[in-house]
Structure formats: structure tokens, C-alpha cells
C-alpha positions as CSV (number, residue, x, y, z in Angstrom):
1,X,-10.1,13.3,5.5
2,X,-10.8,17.0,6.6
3,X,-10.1,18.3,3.3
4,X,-12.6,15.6,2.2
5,X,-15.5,16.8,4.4
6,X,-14.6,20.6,3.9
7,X,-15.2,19.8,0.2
8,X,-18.4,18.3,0.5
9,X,-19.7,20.7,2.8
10,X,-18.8,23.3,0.3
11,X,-20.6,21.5,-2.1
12,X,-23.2,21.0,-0.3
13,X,-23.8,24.5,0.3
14,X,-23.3,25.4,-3.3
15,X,-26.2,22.8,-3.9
16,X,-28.7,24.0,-1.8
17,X,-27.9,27.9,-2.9
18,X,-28.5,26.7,-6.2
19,X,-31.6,25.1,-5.6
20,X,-32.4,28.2,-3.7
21,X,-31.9,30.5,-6.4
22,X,-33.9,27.8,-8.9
23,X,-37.2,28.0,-6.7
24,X,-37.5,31.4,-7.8
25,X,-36.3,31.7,-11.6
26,X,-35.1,29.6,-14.2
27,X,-31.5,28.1,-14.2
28,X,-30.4,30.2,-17.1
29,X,-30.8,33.3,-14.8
30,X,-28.8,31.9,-12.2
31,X,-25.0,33.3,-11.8
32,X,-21.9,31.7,-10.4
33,X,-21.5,34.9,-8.7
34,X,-24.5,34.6,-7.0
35,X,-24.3,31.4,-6.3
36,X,-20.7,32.2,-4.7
37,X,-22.3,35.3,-3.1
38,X,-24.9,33.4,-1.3
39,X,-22.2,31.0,-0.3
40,X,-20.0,33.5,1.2
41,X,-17.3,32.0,-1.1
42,X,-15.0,33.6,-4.0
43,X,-16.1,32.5,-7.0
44,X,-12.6,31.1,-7.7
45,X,-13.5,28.4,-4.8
46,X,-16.4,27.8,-7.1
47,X,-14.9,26.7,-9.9
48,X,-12.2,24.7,-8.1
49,X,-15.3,22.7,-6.9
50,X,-17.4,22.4,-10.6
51,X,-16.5,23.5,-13.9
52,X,-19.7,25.3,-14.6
53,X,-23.3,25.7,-13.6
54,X,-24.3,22.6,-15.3
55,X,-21.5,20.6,-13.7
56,X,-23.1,22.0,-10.4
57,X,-26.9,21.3,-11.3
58,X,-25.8,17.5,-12.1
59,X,-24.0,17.0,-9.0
60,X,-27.4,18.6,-7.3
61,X,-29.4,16.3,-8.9
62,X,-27.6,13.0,-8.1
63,X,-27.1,13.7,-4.5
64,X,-30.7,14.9,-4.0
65,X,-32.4,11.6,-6.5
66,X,-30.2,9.5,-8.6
67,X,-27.6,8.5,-6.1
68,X,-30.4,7.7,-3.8
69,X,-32.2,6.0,-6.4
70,X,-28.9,3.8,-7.5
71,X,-29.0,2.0,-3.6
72,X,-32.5,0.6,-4.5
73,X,-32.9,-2.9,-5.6
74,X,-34.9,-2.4,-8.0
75,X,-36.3,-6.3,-8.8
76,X,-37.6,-6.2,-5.1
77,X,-37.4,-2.6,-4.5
78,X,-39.5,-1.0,-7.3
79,X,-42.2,0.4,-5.7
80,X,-40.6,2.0,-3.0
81,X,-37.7,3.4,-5.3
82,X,-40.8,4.7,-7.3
83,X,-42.6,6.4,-4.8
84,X,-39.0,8.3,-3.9
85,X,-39.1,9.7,-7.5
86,X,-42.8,10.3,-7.1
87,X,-42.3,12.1,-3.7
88,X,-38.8,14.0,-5.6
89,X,-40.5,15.4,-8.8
90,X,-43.7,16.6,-6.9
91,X,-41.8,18.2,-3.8
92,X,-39.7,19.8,-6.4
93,X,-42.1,20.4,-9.1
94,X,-41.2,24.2,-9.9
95,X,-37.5,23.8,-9.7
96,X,-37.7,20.9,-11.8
97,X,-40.0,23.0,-14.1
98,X,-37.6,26.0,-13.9
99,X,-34.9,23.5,-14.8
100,X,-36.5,22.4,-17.5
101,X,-37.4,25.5,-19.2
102,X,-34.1,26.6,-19.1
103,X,-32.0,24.1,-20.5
104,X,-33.2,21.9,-23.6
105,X,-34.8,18.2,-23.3
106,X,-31.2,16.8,-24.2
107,X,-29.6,18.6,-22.0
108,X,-31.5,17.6,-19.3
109,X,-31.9,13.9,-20.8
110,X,-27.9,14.0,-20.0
111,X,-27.9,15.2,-16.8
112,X,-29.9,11.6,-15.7
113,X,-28.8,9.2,-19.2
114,X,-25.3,8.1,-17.9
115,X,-27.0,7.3,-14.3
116,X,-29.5,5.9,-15.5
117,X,-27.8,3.2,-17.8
118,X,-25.7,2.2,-14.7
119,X,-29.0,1.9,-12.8
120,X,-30.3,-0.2,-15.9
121,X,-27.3,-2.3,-16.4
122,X,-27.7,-3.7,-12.3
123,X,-30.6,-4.4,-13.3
124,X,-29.9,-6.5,-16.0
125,X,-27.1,-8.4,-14.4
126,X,-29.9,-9.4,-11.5
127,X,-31.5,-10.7,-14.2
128,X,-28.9,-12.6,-15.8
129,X,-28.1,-14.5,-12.8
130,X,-31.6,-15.6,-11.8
131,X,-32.1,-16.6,-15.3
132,X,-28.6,-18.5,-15.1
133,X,-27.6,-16.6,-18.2
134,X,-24.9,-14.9,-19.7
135,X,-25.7,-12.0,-22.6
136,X,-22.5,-10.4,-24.7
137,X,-21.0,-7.0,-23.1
138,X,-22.2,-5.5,-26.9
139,X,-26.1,-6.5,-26.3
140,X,-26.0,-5.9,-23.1
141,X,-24.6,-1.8,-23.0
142,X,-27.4,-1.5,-26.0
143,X,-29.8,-2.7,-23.9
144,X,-29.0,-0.8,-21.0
145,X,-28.8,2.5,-23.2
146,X,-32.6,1.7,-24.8
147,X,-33.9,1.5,-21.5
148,X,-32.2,4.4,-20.3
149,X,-33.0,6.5,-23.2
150,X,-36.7,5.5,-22.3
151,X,-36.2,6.0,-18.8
152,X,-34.7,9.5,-19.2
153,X,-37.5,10.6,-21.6
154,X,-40.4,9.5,-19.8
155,X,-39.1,11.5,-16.5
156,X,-38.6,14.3,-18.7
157,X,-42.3,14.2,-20.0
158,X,-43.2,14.0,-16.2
159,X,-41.5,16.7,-15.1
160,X,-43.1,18.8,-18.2
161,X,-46.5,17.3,-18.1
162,X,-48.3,16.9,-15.2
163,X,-51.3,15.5,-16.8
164,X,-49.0,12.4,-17.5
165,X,-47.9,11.9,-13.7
166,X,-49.8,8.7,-13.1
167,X,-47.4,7.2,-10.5
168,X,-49.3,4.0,-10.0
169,X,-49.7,3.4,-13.5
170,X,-46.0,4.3,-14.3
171,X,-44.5,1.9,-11.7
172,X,-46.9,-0.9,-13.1
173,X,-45.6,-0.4,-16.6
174,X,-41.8,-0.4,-15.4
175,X,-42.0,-3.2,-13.3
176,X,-44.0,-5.2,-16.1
177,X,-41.5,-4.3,-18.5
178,X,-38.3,-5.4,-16.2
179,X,-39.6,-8.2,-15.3
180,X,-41.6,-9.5,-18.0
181,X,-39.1,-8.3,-20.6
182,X,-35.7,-8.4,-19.4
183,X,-35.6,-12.1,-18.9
184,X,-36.9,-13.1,-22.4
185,X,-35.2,-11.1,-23.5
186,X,-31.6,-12.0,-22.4
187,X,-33.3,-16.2,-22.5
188,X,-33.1,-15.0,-26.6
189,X,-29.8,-13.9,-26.6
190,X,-27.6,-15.4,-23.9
191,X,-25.7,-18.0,-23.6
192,X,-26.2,-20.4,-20.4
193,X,-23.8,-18.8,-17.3
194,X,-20.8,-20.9,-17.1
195,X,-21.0,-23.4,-14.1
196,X,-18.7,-22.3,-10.9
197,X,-16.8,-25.5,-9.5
């Protein structure tokens, strides 16, 4: 268990001099050896921790948002979980934006894609049993990786563009889409959930 929390903490402080160092350049211009530096680490503890800079930068993000966002329900949750991405992408507008121009819009698209299918795919299996449906394991990981792929790209756009931050507007659309959508959707293609004796 110590070796557990000694591990985190040195994540942690990895983390934060990342985030640090990305408030005042881009990521490409940040060093492990800086980063290791700042930490009062070798850089060999480093690298026993992440494999690289990205690996470091995605571990960042999903402590700071995704992980946070993942513990949301987000059928009753939405605008809340919304407004915590809201609040994230504007408190951290030029280290997003320092992310961003850094690294290229797939590369950042991956950093939140595989999270954000997981994220997706609760949400569909909400939706499956209030419907009292069951859709195939096939449809289903399409469906979770067109919504992620939509999901991913629109964050993107916002993190780019500020002109497109409309945060009300956004969270109307998404919940509209989830919860207008999804259950037609699987009512088309599922199969009614088997009865549980």
C-alpha cells in the first residue's frame, strides 16, 4: 500500500510540473528533464512511472477531467457533468491551447477517444435497460465509437475555437441527442432484454 501512495504522489507531482511547464509554452517544448528537474526526481524515476511525455500528458488529463467526468451519470447528471467540462476547458484555456498547438488534432482526439467510448458505452447500457432492450456487442461498440468520435471532435473544436463555446447550447444538443436518439435507436436494432426469473 505505501509503495501505492508513493507512486501516485510521484505522479501527481509529475502532473502538476507538467501542467506547470504547459501554462507557459507549448507541450513540444517541454523536457522530461525538466519535468524531472522540477520534480527533484532522476529522470530514470520518470520513465519508471510513464513511458513518455505523452503517456504523462494523458494520465494528466484523465485525473484532472475524464476520470472525473466517467463518475457522472450522465442520463440524470448531464448538466452538471457539462458545466465541469465547461468550468475545465475555460480555467485551463491556454494549456489546453498550448496542448493543442503542439500536438496534432489526432493526437489529441486519442488522448480522450478510448475514455470517451467507455463513457459512451454506460451510457448506452442505461439506455438499454430502461428501454428493456438488448442491442448486439457489434452495434453496440460502433455506436459507442460514432459518438465518441463526435464527442472527441467537438471538444477539440472547443478548445481551438472559442467562438464555438456555447455551453448551454452544447449541453442542449448532447442531452437531445442521448436521449432522443439513443433509445430509437437501439428500439430499431435490439432485441427485447431477456426476462430475469
Amino acid at each position: 500500500m505505501k509503495h501505492e501512495v508513493t507512486t501516485l504522489a510521484t505522479q501527481k507531482a509529475l502532473g502538476s510540473s507538467l501542467k506547470k511547464f504547459l501554462a507557459a509554452k507549448t507541450f513540444s517544448k517541454v523536457t522530461v528533464s525538466e519535468i524531472a528537474e522540477d520534480c527533484g526526481v532522476s529522470r530514470k524515476t520518470f520513465y519508471y512511472h510513464f513511458d513518455d511525455m505523452h503517456a504523462l500528458l494523458k494520465w494528466m488529463l484523465e485525473q484532472e477531467a475524464i476520470n472525473i467526468v466517467k463518475k457522472f451519470d450522465l442520463i440524470v447528471d448531464y448538466e452538471e457533468a457539462m458545466m465541469f467540462i465547461r468550468d475545465y476547458v475555460e480555467r485551463n484555456d491556454h494549456v489546453l491551447r498550448n496542448i493543442y498547438n503542439s500536438v496534432s488534432r489526432d493526437a489529441l482526439k486519442g488522448f480522450f477517444y478510448a475514455d470517451f467510448i467507455d463513457i459512451v458505452r454506460d451510457v448506452v447500457e442505461k439506455t438499454e435497460k430502461e428501454c428493456q432492450i438488448t442491442a448486439s456487442e457489434d452495434f453496440k461498440d460502433f455506436l459507442c465509437r460514432f459518438y465518441a468520435e463526435a464527442i472527441a471532435g467537438m471538444l477539440i473544436e472547443c478548445i481551438n475555437d472559442r467562438s464555438v463555446r456555447n455551453w448551454e447550447k452544447i449541453t442542449q444538443y448532447i442531452h437531445t441527442i442521448f436521449r432522443a436518439s439513443f433509445p430509437s435507436i437501439l428500439r430499431s436494432v435490439g432485441l427485447p432484454a431477456p426476462v430475469k426469473k
